[in-house]
SELUM-936468 format. One line per 3 residues: number of its first residue (from 1); their letters; for each residue x, y, z of C-alpha. Coordinates in steps of 0.25 Angstrom, whole numbers, m for minus. Each point is the difference from the previous one (the first is absolute). Layout:
N
NUM> A> X,Y,Z; ...
END
This chain:
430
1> XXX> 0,0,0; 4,13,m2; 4,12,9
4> XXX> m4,13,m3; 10,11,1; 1,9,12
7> XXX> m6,14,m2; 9,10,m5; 2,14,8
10> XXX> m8,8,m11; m12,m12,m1; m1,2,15
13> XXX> 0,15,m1; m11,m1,m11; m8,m12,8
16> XXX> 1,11,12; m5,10,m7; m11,m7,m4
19> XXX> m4,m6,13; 0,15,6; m6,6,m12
22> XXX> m14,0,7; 4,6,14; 7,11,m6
25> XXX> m12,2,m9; m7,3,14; 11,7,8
28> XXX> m1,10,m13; m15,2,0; 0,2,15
31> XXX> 11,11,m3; m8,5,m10; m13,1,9
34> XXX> 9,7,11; 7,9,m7; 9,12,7
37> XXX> 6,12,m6; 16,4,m2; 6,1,16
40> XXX> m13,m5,6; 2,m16,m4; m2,m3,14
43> XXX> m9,m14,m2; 8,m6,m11; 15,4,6
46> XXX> m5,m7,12; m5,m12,m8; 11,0,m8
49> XXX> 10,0,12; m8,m12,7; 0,m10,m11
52> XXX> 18,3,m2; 0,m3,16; m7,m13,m2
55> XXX> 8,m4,m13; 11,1,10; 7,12,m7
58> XXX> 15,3,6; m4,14,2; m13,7,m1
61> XXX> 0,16,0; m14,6,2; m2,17,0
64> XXX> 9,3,m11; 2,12,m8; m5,10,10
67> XXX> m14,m9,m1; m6,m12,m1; 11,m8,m10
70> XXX> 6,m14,2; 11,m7,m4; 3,m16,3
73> XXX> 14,m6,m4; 1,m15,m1; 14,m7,0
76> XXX> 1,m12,m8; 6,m12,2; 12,1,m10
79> XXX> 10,13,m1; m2,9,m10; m6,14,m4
82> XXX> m10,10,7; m14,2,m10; m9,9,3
85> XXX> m15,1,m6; m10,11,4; m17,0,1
88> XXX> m5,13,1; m12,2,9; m8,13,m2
91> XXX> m13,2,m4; m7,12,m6; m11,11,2
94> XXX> m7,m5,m10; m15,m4,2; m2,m14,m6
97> XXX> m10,m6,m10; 3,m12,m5; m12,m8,7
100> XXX> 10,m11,4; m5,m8,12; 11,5,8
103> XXX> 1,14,m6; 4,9,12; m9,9,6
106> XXX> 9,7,10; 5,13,3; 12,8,6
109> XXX> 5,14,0; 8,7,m9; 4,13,0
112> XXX> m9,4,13; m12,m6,m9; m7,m15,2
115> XXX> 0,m6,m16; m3,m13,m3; 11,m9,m3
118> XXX> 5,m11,m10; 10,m9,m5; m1,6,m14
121> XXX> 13,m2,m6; 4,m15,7; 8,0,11
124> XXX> m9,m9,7; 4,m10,m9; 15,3,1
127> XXX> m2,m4,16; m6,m11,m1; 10,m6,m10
130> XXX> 12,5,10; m8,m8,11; m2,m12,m9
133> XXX> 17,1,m6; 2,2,16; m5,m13,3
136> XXX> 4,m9,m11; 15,6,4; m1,m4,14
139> XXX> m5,m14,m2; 15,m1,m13; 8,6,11
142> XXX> 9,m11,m1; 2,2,m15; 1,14,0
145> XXX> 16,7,m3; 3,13,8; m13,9,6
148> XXX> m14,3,m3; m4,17,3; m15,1,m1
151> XXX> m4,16,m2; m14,3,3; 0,15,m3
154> XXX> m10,11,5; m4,11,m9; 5,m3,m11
157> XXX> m12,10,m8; 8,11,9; 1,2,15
160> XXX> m15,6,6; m3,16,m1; 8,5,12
163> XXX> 8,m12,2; 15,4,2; 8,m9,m9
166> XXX> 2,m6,m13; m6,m12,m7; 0,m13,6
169> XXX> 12,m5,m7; 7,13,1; m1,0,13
172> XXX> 4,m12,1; 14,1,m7; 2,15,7
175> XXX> m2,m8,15; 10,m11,m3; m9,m11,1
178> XXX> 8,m7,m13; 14,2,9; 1,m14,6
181> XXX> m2,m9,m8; 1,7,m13; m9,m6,m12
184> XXX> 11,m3,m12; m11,0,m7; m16,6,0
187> XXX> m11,m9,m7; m14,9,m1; m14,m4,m8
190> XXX> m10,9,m4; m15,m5,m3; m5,7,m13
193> XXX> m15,1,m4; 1,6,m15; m13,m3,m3
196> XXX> 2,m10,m9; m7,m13,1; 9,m13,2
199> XXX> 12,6,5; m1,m7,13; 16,m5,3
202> XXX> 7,8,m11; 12,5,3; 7,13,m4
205> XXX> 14,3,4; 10,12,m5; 16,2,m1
208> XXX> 5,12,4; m7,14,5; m15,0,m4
211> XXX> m12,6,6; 2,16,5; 4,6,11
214> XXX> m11,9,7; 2,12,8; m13,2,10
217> XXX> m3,15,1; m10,7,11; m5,15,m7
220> XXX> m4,9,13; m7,11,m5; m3,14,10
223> XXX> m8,10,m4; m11,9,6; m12,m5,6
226> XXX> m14,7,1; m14,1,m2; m4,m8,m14
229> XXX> m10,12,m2; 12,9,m1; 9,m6,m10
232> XXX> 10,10,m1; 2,3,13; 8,m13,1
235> XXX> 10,m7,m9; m5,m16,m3; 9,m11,4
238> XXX> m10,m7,m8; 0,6,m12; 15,1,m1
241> XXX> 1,m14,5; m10,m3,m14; 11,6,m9
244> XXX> 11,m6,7; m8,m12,m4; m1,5,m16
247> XXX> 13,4,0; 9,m10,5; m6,m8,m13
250> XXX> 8,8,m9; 13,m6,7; 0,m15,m7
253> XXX> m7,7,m12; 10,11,m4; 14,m1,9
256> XXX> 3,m14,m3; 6,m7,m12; m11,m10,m2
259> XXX> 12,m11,m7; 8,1,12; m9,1,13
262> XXX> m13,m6,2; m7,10,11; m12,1,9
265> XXX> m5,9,9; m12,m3,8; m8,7,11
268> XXX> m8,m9,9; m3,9,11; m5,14,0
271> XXX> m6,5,13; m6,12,7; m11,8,6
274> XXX> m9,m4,10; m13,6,m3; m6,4,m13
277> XXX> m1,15,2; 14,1,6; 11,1,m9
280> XXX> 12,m5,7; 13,7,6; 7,m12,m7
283> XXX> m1,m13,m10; 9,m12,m2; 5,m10,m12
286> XXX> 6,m13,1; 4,m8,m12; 12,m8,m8
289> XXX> 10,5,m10; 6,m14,m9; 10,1,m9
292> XXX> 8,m10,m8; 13,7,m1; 5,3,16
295> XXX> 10,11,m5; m11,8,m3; m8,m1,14
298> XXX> 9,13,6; m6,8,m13; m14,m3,m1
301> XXX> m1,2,16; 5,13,m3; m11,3,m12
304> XXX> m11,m6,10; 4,11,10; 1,12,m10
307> XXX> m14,m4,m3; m4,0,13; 6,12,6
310> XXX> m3,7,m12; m16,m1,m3; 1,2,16
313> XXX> 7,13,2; m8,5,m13; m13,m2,7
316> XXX> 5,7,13; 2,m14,8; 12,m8,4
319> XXX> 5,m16,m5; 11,m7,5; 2,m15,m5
322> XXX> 5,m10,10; 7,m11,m7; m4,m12,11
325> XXX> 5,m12,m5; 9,m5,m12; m1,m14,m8
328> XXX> 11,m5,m8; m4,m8,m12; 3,m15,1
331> XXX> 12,m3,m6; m1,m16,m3; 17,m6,3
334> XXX> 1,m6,m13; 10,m11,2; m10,m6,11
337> XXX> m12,1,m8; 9,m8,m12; 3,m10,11
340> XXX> m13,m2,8; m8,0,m12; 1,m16,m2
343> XXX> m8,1,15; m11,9,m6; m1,m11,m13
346> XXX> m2,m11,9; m10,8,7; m10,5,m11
349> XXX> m11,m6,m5; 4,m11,m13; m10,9,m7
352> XXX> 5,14,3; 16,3,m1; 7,9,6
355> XXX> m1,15,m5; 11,8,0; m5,14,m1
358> XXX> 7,15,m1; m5,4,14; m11,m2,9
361> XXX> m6,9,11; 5,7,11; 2,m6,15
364> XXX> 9,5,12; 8,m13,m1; 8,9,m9
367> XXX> 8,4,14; 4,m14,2; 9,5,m12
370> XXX> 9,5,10; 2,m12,8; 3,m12,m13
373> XXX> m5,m3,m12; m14,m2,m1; m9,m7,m10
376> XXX> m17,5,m1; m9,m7,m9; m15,m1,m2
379> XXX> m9,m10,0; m13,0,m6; m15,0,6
382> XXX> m8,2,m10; m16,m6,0; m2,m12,m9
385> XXX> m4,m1,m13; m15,m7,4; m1,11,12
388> XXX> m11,9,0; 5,9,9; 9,12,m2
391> XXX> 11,5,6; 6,15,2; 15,3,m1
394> XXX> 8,3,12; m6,10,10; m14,m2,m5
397> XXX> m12,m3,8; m2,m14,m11; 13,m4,3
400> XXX> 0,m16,2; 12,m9,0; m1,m15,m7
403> XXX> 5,m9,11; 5,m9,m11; 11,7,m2
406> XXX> 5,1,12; 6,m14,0; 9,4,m9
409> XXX> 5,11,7; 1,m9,11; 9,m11,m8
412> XXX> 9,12,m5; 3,6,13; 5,m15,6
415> XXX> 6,m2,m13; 9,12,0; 1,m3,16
418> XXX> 6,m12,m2; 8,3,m14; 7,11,4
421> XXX> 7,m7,11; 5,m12,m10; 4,8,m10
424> XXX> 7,10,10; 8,m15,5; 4,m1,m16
427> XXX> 4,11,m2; 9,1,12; 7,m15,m4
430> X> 2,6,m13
END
């Protein structure tokens, strides 16, 4: 009679996987139900924390990056390298209407205002895989080289109104939390709903600088305030604030060289007033300035001011930009995205191969830059072909995620776990 062969190490991961594909399912929609906005992860750090302690992690930080982030490191049976992977878990003030049975219905404050919050752009999911790619580690401890660092990142949609402090990953780099042990290398997945149906487990990757960096800006605006029945006894911070808004089109539109520099300039908030027949003493603006080319960020800050200051001053008011936060675009290393792309291969559907794309979007794991070379790739979520339903882009009240691609993302992240450290033991006997 025949004997069958012993599992291999990657048939193991993928039977792993498998087995925990339905709990992570669960652990995702419970996020999802739950969710909590940037700094405020209070519920799912705390989960988060718990299940590393009981996976018998090595060392297990909780309250990191001035809030609520988490990082667990697991040290493996064999010597070898330090790999680090992040999960980001913020949610966003966005009211949701997907009609999903665990669609959330909860609120928090923002800003010194209550406003419904969502997961709307997927970091639920990106928990819930960590959690999942945290277990299956624990349980192939002997068979992994070197150390396992697992990120789970607060704010990484920006810190809150008010809050003192960068991004979560900023923060986490600026507070030393990658000095001992330091990752030789960043692994990092981002879910991507592009609308398009039967995208479920597709992969995109990029060598090199992609995305663009984006600069956020805060317009506070001072005028006069008075009686709205006596206009020109006052000057509007309003109405300056609305050709602010105008204007400050004209940037991407007319300074830039469309060939070289992809730009946007968005405003999402634009406050002021507190009664109808009141015009205000003063009026703020916050919003985002991306650019492709980050030689050019110091210039269009510089246009964005004039713009301000000047529509300001000619209406008799005042406008100063406050420049809050920076993020760098993602700058894919391209000699460990041509090594660990074999891991990604193994990991993507038979039916959708890898894509390699130009860039992709923005995310604060660009700071991890800094530390070592990082890779950032996608993963898709689209609906399927025979679903009825529809799904928003990122940051929409539709927004829904297809939980069938989030095997994939869980086999590539194990994959590149485990790879990274065999090929690291090559290349050192070589």
């Amino acid at each position: 009679m025949s004997q069958s062969l012993p599992e291999t190490l990657t048939e193991r991961l993928d039977r792993r996987a498998d087995e925990i594909f339905e709990r992570m399912v669960a652990w995702r929609r419970d996020f999802h139900a739950n969710p909590e906005l940037g700094n405020q992860e209070v519920r799912t750090a705390g989960i988060v924390a718990d299940h590393l302690e009981r996976l018998g992690f090595d060392e297990v930080r909780r309250n990191l990056a001035g809030s609520t982030g988490v990082i667990g490191i697991l040290k493996g049976g064999l010597p070898g390298p330090c790999v680090a992977l992040r999960a980001d878990m913020d949610a966003l003030p966005v009211a949701e209407a997907t009609g999903l049975d665990f669609a959330s219905v909860k609120t928090g404050v923002w800003g010194g205002e209550t406003v419904p919050i969502m997961h709307a752009c997927g970091h639920d999911a990106h928990t819930a895989v960590q959690m999942a790619v945290a277990e299956i580690l624990a349980a192939e401890r002997d068979a992994l080289r070197g150390s396992v660092m697992l990120v789970f990142q607060p704010a990484e949609e920006g810190p809150a109104p008010d809050w003192q402090g960068l991004s979560g990953a900023a923060r986490l780099v600026a507070d030393g939390e990658f000095d001992d042990p330091r990752p030789d290398a960043f692994f990092c997945f981002h879910v991507l709903q592009d609308e398009r149906p039967g995208t479920a487990g597709e992969i995109r990757v990029h060598e090199g600088d992609g995305t663009y960096a984006m600069n956020l800006m805060r317009i506070r605006i001072k005028g006069r305030g008075g009686h709205g029945a006596f206009p020109w006894r006052t000057v509007d911070p309003l109405l300056i604030g609305a050709q602010i808004l105008t204007a400050l089109q004209a940037i991407p539109a007319k300074n830039v060289n469309v060939n070289e520099n992809d730009v946007t300039l968005s405003i999402g908030i634009f406050k002021g007033g507190t009664k109808f027949n009141v015009i205000p003493e003063t009026a703020e603006m916050e919003g985002a300035l991306r650019f492709t080319d980050p030689t050019t960020g110091a210039y269009l800050e510089s246009r964005v001011e004039a713009v301000c200051r000047g529509i300001a001053e000619a209406a008799g008011g005042h406008a100063e930009v406050d420049w809050y936060m920076r993020v760098p675009l993602v700058r894919n290393d391209p000699a460990l995205v041509r090594r660990m792309r074999p891991s990604l291969d193994r990991a993507a559907p038979v039916d959708k191969p890898v894509i390699e794309v130009e860039n992709c979007f923005l995310d604060d794991v660009s700071n991890f830059s800094a530390i070592a070379p990082l890779m950032f790739f996608t993963v898709g979520v689209g609906l399927d072909e025979a679903d009825a339903a529809r799904s928003g882009f990122h940051h929409e009240p539709t927004f829904r995620v297809n939980e069938a691609g989030l095997k994939t993302a869980l086999k590539a992240m194990l994959n590149l776990t485990f790879d990274y450290a065999e090929a690291s033991l090559k290349n050192d006997v070589g």
